[in-house]
C-alpha positions as CSV (number, residue, x, y, z in Angstrom):
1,X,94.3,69.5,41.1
2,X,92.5,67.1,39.7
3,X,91.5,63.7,41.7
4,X,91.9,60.4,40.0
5,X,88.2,59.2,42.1
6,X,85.7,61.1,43.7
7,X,83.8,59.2,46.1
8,X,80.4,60.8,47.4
9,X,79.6,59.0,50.2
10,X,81.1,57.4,53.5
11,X,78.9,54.1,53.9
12,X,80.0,50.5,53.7
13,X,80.5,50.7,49.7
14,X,82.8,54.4,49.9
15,X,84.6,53.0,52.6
16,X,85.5,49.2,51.1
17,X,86.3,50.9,47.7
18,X,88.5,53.8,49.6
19,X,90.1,50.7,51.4
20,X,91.2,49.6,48.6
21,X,92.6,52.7,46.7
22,X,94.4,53.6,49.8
23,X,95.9,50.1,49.7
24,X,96.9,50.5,46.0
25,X,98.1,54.1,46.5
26,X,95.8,55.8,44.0
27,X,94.3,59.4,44.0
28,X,90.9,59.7,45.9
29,X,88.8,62.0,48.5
30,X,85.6,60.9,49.7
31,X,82.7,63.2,51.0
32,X,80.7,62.3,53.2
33,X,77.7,64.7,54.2
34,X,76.9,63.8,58.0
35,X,79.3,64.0,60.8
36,X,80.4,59.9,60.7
37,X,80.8,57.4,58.5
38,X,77.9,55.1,57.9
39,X,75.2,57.6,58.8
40,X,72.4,55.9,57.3
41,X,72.6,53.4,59.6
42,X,73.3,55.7,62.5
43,X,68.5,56.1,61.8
44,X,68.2,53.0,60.1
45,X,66.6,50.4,60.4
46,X,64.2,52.8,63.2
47,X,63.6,49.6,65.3
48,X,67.4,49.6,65.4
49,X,67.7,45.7,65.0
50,X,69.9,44.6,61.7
51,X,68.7,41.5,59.7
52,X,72.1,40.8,58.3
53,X,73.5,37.9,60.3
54,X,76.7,37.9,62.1
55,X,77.1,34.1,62.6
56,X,80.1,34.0,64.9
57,X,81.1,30.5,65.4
58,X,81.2,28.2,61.9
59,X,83.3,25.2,63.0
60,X,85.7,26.5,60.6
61,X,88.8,28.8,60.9
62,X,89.2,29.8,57.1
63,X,88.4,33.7,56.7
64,X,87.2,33.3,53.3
65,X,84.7,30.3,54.4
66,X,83.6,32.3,57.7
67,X,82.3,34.9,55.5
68,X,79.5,33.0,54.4
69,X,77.9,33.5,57.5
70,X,79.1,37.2,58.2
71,X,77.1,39.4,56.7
72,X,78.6,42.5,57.8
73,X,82.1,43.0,58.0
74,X,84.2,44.6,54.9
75,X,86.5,43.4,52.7
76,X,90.0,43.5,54.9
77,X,93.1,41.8,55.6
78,X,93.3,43.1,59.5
79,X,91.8,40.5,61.6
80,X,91.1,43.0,64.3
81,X,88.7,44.8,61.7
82,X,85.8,41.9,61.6
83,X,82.4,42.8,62.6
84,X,82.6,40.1,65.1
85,X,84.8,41.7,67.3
86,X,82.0,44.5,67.0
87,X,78.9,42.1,68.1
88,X,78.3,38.6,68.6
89,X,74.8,38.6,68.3
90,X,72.9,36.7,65.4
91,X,71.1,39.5,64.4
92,X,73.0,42.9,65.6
93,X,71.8,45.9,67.1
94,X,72.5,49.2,64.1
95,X,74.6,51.0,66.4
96,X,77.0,48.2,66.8
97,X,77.4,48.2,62.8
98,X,77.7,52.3,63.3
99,X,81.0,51.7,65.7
100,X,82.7,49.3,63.3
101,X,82.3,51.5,60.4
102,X,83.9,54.4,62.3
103,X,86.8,51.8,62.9
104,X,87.2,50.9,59.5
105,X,87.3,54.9,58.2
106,X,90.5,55.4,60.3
107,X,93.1,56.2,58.1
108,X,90.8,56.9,55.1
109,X,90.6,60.2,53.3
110,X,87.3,61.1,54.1
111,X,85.7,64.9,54.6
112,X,82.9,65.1,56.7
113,X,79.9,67.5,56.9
114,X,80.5,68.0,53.3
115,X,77.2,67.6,51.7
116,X,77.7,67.4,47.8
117,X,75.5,69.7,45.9
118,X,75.8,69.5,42.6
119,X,77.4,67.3,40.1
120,X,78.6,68.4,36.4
121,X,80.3,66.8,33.3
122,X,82.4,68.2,31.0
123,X,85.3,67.7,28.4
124,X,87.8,67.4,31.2
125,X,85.8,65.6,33.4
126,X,83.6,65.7,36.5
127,X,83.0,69.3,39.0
128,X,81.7,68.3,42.2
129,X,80.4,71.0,44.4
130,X,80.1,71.2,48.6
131,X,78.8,74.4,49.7
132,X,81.4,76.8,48.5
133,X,83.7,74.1,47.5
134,X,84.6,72.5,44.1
135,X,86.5,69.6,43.8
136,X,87.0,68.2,40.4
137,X,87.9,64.6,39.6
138,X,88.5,62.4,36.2
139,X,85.8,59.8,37.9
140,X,83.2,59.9,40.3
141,X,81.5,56.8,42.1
142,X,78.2,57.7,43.9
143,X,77.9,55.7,46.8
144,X,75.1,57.4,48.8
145,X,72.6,54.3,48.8
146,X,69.0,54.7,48.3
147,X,69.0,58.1,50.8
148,X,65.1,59.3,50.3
149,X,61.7,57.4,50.9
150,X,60.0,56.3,47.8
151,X,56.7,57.8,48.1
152,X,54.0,55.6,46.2
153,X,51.4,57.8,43.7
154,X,49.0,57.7,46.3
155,X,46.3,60.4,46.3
156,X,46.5,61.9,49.8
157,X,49.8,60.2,50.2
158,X,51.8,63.3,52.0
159,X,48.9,63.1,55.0
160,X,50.6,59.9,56.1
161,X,53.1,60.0,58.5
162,X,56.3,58.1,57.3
163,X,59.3,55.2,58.5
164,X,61.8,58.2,59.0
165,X,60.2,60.1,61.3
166,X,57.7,58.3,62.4
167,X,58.0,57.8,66.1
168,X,59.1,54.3,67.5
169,X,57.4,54.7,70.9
170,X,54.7,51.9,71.0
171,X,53.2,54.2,73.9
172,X,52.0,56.4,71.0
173,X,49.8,54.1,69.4
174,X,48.4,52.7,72.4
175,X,44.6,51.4,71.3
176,X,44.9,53.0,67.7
177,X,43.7,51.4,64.7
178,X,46.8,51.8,62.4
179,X,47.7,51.4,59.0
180,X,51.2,50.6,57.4
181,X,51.5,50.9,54.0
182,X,53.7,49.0,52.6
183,X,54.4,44.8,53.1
184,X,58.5,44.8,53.0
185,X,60.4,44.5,55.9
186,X,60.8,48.2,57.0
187,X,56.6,47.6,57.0
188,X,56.8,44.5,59.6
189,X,59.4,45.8,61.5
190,X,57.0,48.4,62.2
191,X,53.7,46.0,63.0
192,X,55.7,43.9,65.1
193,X,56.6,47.1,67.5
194,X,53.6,47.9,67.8
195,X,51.5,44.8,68.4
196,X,51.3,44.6,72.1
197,X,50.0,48.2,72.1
198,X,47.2,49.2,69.0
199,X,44.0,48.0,69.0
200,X,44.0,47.2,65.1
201,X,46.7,47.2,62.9
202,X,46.4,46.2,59.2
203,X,49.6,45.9,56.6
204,X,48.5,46.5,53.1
205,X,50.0,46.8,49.5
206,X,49.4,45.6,45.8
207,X,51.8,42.4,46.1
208,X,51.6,39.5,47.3
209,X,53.9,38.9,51.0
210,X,57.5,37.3,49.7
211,X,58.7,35.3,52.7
212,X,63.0,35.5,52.0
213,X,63.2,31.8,53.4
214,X,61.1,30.7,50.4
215,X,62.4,33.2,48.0
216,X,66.0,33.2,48.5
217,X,66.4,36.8,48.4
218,X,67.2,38.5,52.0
219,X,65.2,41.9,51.3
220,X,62.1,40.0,51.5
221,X,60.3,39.3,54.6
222,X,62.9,38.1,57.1
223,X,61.7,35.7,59.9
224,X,62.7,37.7,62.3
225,X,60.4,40.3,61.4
226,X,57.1,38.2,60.7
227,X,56.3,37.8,64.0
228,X,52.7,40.2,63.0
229,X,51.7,36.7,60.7
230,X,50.9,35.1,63.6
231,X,48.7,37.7,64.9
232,X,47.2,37.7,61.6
233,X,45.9,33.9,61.0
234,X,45.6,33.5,64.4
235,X,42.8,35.8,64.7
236,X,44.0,38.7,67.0
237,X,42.7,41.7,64.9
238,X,45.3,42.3,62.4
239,X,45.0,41.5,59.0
240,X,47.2,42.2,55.7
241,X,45.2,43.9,53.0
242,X,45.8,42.6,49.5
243,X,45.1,45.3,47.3
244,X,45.4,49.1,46.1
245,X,45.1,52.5,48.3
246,X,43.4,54.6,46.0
247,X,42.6,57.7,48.2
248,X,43.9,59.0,51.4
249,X,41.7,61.4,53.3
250,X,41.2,63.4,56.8
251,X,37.9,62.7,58.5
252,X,35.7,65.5,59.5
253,X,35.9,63.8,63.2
254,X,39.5,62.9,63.1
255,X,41.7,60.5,62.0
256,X,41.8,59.2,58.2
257,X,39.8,57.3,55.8
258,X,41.0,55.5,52.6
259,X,39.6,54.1,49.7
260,X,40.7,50.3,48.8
261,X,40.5,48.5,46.0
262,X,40.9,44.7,46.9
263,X,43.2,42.2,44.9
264,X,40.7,39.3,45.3
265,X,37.2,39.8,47.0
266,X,33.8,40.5,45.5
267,X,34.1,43.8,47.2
268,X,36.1,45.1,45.0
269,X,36.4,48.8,47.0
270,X,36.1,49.8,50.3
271,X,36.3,52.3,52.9
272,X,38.4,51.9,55.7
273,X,38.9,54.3,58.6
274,X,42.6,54.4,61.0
275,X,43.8,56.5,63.4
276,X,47.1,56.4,62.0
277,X,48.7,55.6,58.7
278,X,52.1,55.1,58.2
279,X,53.9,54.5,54.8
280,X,57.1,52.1,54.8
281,X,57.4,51.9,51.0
282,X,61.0,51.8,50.6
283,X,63.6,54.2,49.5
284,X,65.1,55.4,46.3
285,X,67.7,57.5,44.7
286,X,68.6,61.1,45.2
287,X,69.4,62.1,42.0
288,X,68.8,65.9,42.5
289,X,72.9,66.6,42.8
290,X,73.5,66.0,39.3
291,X,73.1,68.8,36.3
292,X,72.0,67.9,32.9
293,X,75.2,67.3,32.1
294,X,75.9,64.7,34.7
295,X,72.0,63.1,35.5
296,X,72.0,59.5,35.1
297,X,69.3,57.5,33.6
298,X,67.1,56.0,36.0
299,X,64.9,52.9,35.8
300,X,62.6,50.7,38.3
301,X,60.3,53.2,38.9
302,X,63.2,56.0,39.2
303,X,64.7,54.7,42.3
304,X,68.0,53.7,40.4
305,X,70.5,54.8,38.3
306,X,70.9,52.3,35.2
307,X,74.0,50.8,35.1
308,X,76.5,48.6,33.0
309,X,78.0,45.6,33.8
310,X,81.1,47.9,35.1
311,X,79.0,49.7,37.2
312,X,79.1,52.5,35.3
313,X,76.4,54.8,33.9
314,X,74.9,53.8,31.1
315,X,74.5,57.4,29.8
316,X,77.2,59.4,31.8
317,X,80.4,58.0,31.1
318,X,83.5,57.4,34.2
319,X,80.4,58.2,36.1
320,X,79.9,54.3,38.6
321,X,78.0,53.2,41.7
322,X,78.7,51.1,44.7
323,X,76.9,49.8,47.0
324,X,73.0,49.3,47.2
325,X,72.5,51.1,44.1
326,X,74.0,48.3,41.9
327,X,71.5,46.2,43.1
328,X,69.9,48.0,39.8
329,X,72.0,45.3,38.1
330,X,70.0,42.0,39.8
331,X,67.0,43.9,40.8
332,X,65.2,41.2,43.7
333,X,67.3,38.2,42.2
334,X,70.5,38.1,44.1
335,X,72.8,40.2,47.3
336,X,73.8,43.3,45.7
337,X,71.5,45.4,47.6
338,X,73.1,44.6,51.3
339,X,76.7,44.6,52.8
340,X,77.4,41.0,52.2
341,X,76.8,41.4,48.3
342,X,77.7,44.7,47.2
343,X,81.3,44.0,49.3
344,X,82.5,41.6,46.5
345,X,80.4,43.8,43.4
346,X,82.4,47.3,45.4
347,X,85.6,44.7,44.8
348,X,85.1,43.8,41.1
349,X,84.4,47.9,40.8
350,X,87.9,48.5,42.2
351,X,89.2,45.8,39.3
352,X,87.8,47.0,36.8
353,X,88.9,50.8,37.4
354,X,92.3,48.8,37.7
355,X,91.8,47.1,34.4
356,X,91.1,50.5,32.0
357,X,92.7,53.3,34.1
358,X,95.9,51.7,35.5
359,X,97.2,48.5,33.5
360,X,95.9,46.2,36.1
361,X,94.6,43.1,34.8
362,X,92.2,41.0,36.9
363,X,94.0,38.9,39.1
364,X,94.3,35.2,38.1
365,X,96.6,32.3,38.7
366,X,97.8,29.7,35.6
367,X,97.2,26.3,36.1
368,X,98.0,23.1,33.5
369,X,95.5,23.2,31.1
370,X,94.1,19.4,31.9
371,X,91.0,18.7,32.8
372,X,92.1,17.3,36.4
373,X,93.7,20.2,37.1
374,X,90.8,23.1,36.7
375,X,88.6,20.1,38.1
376,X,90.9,20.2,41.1
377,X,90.9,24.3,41.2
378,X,87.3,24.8,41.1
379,X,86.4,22.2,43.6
380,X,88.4,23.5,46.4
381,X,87.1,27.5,45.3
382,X,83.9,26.4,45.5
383,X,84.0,24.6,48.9
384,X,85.3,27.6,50.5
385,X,84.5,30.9,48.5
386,X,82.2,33.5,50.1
387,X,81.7,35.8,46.8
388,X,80.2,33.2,44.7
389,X,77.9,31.9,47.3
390,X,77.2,35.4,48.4
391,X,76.8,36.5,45.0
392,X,74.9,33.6,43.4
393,X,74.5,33.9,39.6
394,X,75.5,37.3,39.6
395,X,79.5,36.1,39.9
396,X,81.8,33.9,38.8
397,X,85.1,32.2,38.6
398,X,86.8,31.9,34.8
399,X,89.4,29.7,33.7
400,X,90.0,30.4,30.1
401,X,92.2,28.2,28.4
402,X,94.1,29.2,25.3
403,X,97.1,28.0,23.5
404,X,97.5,25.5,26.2
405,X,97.7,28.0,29.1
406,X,94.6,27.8,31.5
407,X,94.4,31.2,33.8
408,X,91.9,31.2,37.1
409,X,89.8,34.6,37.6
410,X,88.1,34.8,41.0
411,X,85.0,36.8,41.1
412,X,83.9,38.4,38.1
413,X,80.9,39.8,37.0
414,X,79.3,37.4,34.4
415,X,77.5,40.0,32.9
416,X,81.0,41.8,32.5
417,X,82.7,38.6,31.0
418,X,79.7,38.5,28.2
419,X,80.5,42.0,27.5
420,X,84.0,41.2,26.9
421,X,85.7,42.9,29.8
422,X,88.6,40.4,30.3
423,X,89.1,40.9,26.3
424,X,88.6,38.1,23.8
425,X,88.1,35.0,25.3
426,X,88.1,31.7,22.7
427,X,87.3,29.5,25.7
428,X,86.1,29.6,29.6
429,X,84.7,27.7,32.0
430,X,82.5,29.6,34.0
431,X,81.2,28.4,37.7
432,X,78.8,29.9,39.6
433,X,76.2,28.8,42.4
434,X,72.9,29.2,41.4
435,X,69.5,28.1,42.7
436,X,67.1,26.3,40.2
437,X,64.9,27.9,38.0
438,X,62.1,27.4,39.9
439,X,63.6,27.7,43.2
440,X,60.8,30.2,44.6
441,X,58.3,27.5,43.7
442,X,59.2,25.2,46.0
443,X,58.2,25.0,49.8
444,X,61.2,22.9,51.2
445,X,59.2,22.0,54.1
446,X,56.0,20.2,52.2
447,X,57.1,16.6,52.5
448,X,55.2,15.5,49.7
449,X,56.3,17.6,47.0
450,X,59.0,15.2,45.4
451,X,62.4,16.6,45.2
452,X,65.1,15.8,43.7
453,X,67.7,13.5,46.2
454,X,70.8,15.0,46.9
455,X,74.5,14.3,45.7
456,X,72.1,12.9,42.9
457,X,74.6,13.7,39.6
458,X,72.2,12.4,37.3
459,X,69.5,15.0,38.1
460,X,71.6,17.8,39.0
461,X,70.2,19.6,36.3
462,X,66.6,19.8,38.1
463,X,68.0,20.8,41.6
464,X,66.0,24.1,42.9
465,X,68.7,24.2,46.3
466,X,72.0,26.4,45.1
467,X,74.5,24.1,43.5
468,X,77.3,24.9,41.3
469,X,76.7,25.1,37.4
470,X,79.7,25.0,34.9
471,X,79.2,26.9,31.8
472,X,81.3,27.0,28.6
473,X,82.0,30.1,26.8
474,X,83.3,29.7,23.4
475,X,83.7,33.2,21.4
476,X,80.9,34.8,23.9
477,X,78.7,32.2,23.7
478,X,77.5,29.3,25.8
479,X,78.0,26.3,24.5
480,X,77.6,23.9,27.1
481,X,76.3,23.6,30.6
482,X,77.5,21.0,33.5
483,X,76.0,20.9,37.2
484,X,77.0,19.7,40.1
485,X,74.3,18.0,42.7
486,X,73.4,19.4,45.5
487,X,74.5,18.5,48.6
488,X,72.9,19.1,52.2
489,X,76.1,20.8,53.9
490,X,77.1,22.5,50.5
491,X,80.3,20.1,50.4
492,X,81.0,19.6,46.7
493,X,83.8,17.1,47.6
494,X,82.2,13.7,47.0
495,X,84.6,12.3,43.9
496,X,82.0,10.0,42.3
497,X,79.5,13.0,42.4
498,X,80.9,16.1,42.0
499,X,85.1,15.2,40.6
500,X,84.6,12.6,38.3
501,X,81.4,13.8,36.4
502,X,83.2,17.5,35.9
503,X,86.6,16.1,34.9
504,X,84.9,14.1,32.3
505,X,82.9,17.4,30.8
506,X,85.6,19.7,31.0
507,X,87.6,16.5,29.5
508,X,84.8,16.5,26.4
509,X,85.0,20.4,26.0
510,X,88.4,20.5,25.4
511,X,88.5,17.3,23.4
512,X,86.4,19.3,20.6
513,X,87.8,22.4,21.4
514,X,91.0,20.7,19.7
């Protein structure tokens, strides 16, 4: 028998999207090759701290709005199934996250202990082997996450020891000088463990630190884990290394020594000498389950499958992703690489399988085609909705209007708009919260750096803090922008600000629109 979906893997992505096939009845099985759902996270992160929040207490009592500040709970209707009944610390402990998603999986078709094998394509569609099994399915969605440790093309690179088995007893590295390779967050997580305990440690790599406060994107270096800068300018023998490792070696009399070539001295290499070296250099893709006839194209260094704006291969077709692998799609711009974004993108996934394989159209609600009317709708989904803020610039809400119909779509992917996946579409207002343009420019503490004031309408346009921008889409193209100013507690409520300035550009666009 053939299944309708194929799910390889049992994380937070298999499990939302199995969620909601189960709720909608459909044909699925997902295989999952440790013993428990979410197994990744059963080693991962190794210091065993999360850095997606779990903001209990908002001041508000509106699901929707509450998951702005929950960064870890799935997409559900059951109360009981929030990650705050789970933990209510800020910043939880992995095995807390490990518990919930065990909760979640009851009720699921999942097979554990199943480790897939091999993947193939043919006419009829996809063979998916387990050991001696074979399952065969009309679509398969990979959600395994990034599973191995990128490795950097480092000469000596395999005499390093590395963040998944390295151990995690500071004990170990008591008066070592110690190298970590690598300046992300699995890096400092690292450096901060073992700072009451080695003698030296230095944190090196070819980029420049990104500090996620400044940035806006949450896989750069999290406060919580930058504790070791301190130690750093502060002068207590740890330094991070701008620059290149050109050269790992052993030392006759123990220990290693590398060559590195600085980013910006007048010495432009060097020779350094540790006890230990570590490398934290991320993770990538295991694409070595898939046959020719099923391997996707990979990009970014071969760490990720390329992708469509339906999440689909780009090269093997009814073949999508979920979860962390879609952050292929906004690579280091936006959430899709973490719980609280790749939820909604999982969501969007389960739509658009809707839309061409079961006669499902994307949700939307009608409205009178007026300008006060869709000014009224998107106010009140913008004040409340956790996709779009979650999701900046990567979704948004449409109202098309046509024939004097307007219809609301909640959370779709604009890329997926533009490549015409709700069909032709003469007209559309688009919304989305974005950052400025130059957003990562900005230090929002430096007082004398002029910025622009908030619920300010006239400057909207120039605000760097997220704010909602209206686009118009005539015939696939963008014919006019609007934004909305900025406002310190993100309420886009004021009506001289934010109501009156949009009703009188939607009022314009359909005024020439005829």
């Amino acid at each position: 028998m053939t299944l309708d979906y194929l799910i390889i893997g049992a994380g937070p992505a298999g499990l939302q999207l199995a969620a909601l096939l189960e709720r909608d009845g459909r044909d699925y099985l997902v295989l999952e090759a440790g013993p428990a759902p979410g197994t990744f996270f059963a080693t991962y992160p190794r210091h065993r701290q999360l850095i997606s929040i779990n903001k209990v207490w908002t001041g508000s009592d509106d699901p929707e709005f509450n998951l702005r500040a929950d960064w870890n709970s799935l997409l559900t209707d059951d109360e009981s199934l929030l990650f705050k009944h789970y933990s209510e610390r800020y910043f939880p402990q992995a095995d807390d996250l490990v518990r919930y998603l065990a909760a979640f999986a009851r009720g699921l078709r999942v097979r554990y202990d199943t480790r897939v094998t091999q993947v193939s394509r043919d006419a009829a569609g996809f063979t998916v082997r387990a050991g001696d099994d074979a399952y065969t399915a009309s679509r398969v969605v990979v959600a395994t996450g990034v599973s191995q440790l990128y490795v950097p093309p480092i000469e000596g690179a395999e005499l390093a020891e590395r963040y998944d088995t390295v151990s995690v007893e500071p004990s170990g590295f008591t008066n070592q000088r110690v190298l970590i390779v690598g300046k992300g967050n699995s890096g400092f997580e690292t450096a901060d463990a073992l700072i009451e305990t080695a003698a030296v440690i230095h944190v090196a790599g070819p980029h420049s630190i990104k500090l996620a406060w400044q940035s806006h994107y949450v896989g750069h270096l999290r406060a919580v884990n930058n504790n070791f800068l301190d130690t750093y300018q502060l002068k207590s023998q740890n330094a991070v290394l701008d620059g290149t490792i050109e050269r790992i070696a052993r030392r006759e009399d123990g220990g290693f020594r590398i060559d590195f070539r600085y980013a910006r001295t007048v010495e432009a290499m060097r020779q350094l000498d540790y006890d230990r070296i570590i490398l934290c250099t991320g993770f990538r893709f295991d694409a070595s389950i898939f046959d020719a006839s099923a391997r996707p194209r990979l990009v970014i260094n071969d760490r990720f499958p390329e992708q469509t704006s339906a999440y689909e291969s780009v090269n093997v077709p009814g073949l999508h992703f979920a979860g962390t692998l879609t952050q292929q799609r906004d690579f280091k711009r936006s959430t899709s690489g973490f719980i609280h974004g790749f939820r909604y993108g999982t969501r969007a996934l389960h739509r658009i399988l809707g839309a061409r394989h079961h006669g499902t159209p994307w949700p939307a609600t009608t409205l009178d085609a007026t300008p006060e009317a869709i000014t009224d709708a998107v106010i009140a989904r913008i004040n409340r909705t956790s996709a779009l803020w979650q999701q900046f610039a990567v979704l948004g809400d449409v109202v098309t209007v046509e024939g004097g119909t307007a219809r609301y779509h909640e959370e779709v992917p604009v890329a997926y708009l533009r490549d015409g996946g709700l069909g032709p579409v003469p007209l559309a207002f688009v919304t989305t919260l974005e950052y400025g343009p130059d957003h990562d420019q900005v230090d929002p503490f430096d007082i004398t750096v002029p910025r622009i004031a908030e619920n300010d309408a006239a400057a909207a346009h120039d605000a760097s803090y997220l704010h909602p921008v209206v686009r118009v889409h005539r015939d696939g193209a963008v014919v006019a922008v609007h934004h909305l100013a900025e406002n310190l507690e993100n309420h886009w409520n004021l009506p001289a600000v934010h109501h009156q300035p949009l009703v009188l550009f939607i009022k314009g666009v359909l005024a020439d629109a005829g």
